[in-house]
N, C-alpha and C positions, 0 to 999 in steps of 0.2 A: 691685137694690141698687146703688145711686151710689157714684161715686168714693169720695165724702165719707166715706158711712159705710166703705168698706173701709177709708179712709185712719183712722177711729176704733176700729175691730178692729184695727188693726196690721201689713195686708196691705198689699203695696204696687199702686201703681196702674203699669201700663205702659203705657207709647203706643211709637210705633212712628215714627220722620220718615226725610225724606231731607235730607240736607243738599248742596249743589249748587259746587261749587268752581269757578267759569271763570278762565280765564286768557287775557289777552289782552296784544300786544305794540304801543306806540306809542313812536316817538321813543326808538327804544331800551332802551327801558324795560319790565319785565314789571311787568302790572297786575291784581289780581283784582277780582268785581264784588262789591261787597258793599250791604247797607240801611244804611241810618241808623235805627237805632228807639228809639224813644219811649219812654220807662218814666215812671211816676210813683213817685216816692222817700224818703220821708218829707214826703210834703206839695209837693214840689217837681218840677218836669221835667227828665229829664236824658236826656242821650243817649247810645248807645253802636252799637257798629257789631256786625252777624251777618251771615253767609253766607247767601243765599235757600235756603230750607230751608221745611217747614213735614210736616203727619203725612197719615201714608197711607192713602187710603180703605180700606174695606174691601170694595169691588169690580173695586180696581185692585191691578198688580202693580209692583213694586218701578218698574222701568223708567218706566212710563206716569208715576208719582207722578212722579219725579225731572224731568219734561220738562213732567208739568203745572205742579208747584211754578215753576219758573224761566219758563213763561210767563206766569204770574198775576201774579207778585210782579218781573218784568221787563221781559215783552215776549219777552224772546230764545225764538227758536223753533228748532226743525231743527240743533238744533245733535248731534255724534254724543260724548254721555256713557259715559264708563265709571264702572264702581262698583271701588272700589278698598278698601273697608275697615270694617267695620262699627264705633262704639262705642258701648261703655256702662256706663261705669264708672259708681259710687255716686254720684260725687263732682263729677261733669260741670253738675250744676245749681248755681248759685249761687244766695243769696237775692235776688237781683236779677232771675236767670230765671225763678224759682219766681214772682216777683209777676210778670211780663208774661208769665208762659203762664196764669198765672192770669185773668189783666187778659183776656186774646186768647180762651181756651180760654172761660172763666167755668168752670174747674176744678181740681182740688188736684193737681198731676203731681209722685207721687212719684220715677216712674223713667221718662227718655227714652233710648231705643236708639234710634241714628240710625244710616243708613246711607249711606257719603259716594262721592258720586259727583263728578268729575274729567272738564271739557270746558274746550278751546282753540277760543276763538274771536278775531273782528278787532273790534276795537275799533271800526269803523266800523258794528259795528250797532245799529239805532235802537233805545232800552231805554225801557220805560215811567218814565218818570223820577219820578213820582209815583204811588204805591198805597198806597191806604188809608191815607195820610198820612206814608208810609214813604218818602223820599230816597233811589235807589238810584244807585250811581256806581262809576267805576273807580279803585281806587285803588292806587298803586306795592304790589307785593310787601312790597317791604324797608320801605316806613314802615307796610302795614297789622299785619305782626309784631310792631313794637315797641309796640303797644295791646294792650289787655287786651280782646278781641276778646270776644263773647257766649257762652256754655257753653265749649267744648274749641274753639274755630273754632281759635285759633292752631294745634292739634297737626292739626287737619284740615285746613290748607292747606300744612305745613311735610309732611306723609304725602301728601297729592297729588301735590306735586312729586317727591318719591321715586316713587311710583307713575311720571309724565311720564318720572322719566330711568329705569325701568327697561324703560319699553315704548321708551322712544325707542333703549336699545339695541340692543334686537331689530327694530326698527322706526323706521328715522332722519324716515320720509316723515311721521311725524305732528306735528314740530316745523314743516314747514313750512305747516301749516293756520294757522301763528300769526302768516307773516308775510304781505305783502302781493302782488300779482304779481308786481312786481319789486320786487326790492332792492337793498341795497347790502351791502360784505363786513362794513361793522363790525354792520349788524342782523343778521346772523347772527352774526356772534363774539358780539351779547352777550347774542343767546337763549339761547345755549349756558354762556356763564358764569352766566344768571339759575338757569337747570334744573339746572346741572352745579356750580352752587355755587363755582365757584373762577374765580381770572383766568387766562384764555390767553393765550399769548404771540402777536401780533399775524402776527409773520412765518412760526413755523409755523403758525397758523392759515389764515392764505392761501395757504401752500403746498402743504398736505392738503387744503382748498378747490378750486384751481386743477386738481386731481388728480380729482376729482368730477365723472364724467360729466354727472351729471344737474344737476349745478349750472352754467347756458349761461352767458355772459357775454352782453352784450347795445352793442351798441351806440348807449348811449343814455347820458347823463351829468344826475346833478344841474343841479338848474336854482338859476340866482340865490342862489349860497349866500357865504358870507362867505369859507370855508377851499377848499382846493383841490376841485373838483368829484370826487367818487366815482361809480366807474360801477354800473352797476346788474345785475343776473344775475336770473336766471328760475329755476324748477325744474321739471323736464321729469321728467312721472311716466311718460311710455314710456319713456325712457331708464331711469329710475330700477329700474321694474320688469323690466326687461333687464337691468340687473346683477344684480338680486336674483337671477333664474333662475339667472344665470352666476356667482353663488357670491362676487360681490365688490363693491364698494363704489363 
């Protein structure tokens, strides 16, 4: 018995996806990776953006899905995903999802429970920039929010970042996967304002900064820049992990 006919009995049809949240940091800036997809509209093409995301085999487990999904539909590989959240409200499909899972699926999807999974990665890695006709790119945080993003994506990348700052409490060393070898103080003040949602105060932030083992100072300065040159710091995960043993920060 097909979809169809349950969806004509009054049963509902379930599927099952992962949805893939990355986060990456350039020029100061926090970035997620999202598609550009295609829908057709009343006759017409339009576009709108989703999270790489797509449904689960049924030979595979949750994990595998989430790491196949984001290399199909990206390129990005090896990256270390956690799952932070399951949804699956009623109400999560829109008739606009309903026609492109239809259109994608060639199926009537009454109800999709997604299960969302949350990875930082560097913005320097090569993304399959074209799949199946799909545009995928990095785009700011704060301007992909103010779009009306594909199913529930806005409440699953605003729950990711919640997720990011509550592991980053217990766990400070996973914020810096996001930035580069070395840095400078303000890309870290403002990974921490983008995750932590609020503005820091620039001079205590350097000075709890300055106070961080494991954050080295480097003898290396900006090159060729217009404003006074910033130096640049490292993070030293034996150090890092020495304090952890030792109960401090």
């Amino acid at each position: 018995m097909n979809s169809t006919v349950l969806s004509k009995l009054g049963l509902a049809v379930n599927h099952m996806s992962v949805d893939c949240v990355v986060l990456g940091l350039a020029e100061s800036t926090l970035y997620v990776l999202l598609i550009k997809r295609k829908v057709e509209e009343d006759g017409k093409i339009v576009y709108d953006y989703k999270l790489p995301g797509g449904l689960i085999y049924s030979d595979e487990d949750l994990d595998d899905a989430a790491a196949r999904v984001l290399k199909e539909l990206t390129g990005v590989r090896n990256l270390h995903m956690m799952q932070f959240k399951a949804f699956g409200s009623r109400n999560r499909i829109s008739a606009r999802d309903a026609k492109w899972l239809k259109d994608t699926l060639d199926d009537n999807v009454q109800a999709l429970v997604t299960v969302g999974y949350v990875a930082l990665g560097r913005i320097g890695r090569k993304l399959n920039l074209h799949n199946a006709g799909n545009e995928v790119c990095w785009m700011p945080v704060n301007e992909a929010l103010k779009l009306e993003l594909a199913f529930d994506h806005n409440t699953l990348i605003n729950d990711a970042l919640k997720a990011v700052r509550h592991n980053a409490d217990a766990d400070p060393a996973i914020l810096y996967t996001l930035l580069p070898n070395k840095f400078t103080a303000l890309q870290l003040r403002m990974l921490y304002e983008f995750v932590y949602n609020k503005e820091i105060d620039v001079r205590n932030f350097k000075k709890k900064m300055m106070q961080l083992a494991y954050v080295e100072p480097l003898e290396e300065y900006e090159q060729g820049v217009a404003h006074r040159a910033a130096r640049y710091y490292r993070f030293n995960r034996v150090k890092y992990k020495k304090s952890r043993r030792g109960g401090t920060d």
